[in-house]
N, C-alpha and C positions, 0 to 999 in steps of 0.2 A: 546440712551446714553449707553456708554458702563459702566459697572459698576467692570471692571475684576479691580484685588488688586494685588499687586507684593509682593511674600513672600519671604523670606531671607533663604538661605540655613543652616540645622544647624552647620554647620561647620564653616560659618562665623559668626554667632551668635557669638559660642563660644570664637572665637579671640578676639573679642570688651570688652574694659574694662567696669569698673564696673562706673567709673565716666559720661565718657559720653557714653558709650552704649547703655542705655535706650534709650537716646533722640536720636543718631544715627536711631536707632532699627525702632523705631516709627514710622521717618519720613521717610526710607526707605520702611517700612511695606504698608501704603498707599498712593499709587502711584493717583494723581491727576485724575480725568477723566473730558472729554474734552465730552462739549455737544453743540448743536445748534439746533434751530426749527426756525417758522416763526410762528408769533402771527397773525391771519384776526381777526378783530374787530366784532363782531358778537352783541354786545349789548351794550349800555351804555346810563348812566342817571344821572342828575345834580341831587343836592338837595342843594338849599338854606336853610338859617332859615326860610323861609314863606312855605318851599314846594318844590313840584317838577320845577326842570326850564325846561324850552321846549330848545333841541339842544344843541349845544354847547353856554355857555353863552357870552353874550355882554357885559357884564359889570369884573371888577376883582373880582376873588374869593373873599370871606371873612373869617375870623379864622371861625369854623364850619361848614363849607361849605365841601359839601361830594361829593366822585364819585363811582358810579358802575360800572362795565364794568366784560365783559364776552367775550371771546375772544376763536377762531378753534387755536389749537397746529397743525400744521403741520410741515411733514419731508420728503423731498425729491415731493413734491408734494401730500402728502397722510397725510389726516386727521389723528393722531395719536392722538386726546385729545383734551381738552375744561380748557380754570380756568375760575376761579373766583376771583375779586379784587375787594375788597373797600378801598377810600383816603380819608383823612380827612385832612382838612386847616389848618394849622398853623396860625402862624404869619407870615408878610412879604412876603405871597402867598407861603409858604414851604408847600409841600405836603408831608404826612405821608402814601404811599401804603403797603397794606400786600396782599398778594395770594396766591394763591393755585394754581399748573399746576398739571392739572390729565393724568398720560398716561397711555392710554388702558390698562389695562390687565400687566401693570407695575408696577405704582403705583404712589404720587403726590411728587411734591418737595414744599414744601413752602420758599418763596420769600420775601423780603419785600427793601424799596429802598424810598428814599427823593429826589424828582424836587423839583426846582423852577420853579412854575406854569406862563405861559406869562401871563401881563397885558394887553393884545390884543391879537385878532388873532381867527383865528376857529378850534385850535385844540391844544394838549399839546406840550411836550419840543419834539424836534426833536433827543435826543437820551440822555441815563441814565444811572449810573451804578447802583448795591446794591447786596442783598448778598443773599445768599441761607443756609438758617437755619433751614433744618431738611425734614424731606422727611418720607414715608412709603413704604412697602415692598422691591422691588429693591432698591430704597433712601435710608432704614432709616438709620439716622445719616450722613445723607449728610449734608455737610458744605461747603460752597465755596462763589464763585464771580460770577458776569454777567456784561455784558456790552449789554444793548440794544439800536438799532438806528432803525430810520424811511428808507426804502427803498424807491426806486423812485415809486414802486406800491404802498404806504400806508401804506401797511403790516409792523410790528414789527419785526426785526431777532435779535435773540437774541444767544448769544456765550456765554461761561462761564466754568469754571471747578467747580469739588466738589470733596473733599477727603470722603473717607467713612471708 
């Protein structure tokens, strides 16, 4: 993910009035960045209120009802990282995910996003959006969007930008 920022010359600084300068300034100052990876599912786990459930569950979620999952970041074909996510049930099968994407030697963005979980079926929604709220080293103070979909391999791809 590229994290470069577009700064403003100070000569055009100085032109910009005083009313709306600032917000001009601001929104000029950081320039969007444009990211993509592919999520491979590497782990996951139900938990009922009685306990662990085996596989994907046969019956609907229920409010309390939790997921784990752990999941390879890759890019361009090359392992680039690992997260971590846990969901918890709402009502009416709304899922509440939060996560972590750790990259190599970069750094993590954290994530978080609401499905509607299917009432049948052997695996989640076929594609999602939600937001990126805050990040460390190359991240931190990343803010943005994503949009994730299911590809024809299984695999997760997920696109999104974040201002820094």
């Amino acid at each position: 993910m590229s994290t470069a920022r577009t700064c403003l010359a100070l000569g055009a600084a100085a032109a910009l009035t005083i009313t709306g300068g600032v917000a001009a300034a601001q929104a000029e100052a950081h320039a969007p960045s444009r990211f993509s990876f592919e999520s491979q599912l590497t782990a996951i786990q139900f938990f009922g209120t009685t306990g662990p459930i085996v596989g994907f569950p046969t019956k609907p979620l229920v409010p309390g009802d939790r997921i784990i999952g752990q999941d390879r970041i890759m890019q361009a074909g090359r392992t680039v990282g690992h997260d971590n996510e846990v969901c918890s049930v709402s009502f009416n099968r709304d899922v509440l995910c939060a996560d972590i994407v750790r990259f190599d030697g970069r750094g993590d963005l954290q994530a978080s996003w609401t499905v509607q979980w299917p009432a049948t079926g052997s695996s989640g929604p076929s594609s999602f959006d939600g937001v990126v709220d805050g990040g460390t080293l190359r991240f931190q103070s990343a803010h943005g969007s994503f949009h994730a979909a299911v590809m024809s391999n299984g695999d997760l791809e997920v696109i999104g930008e974040i201002d820094q």
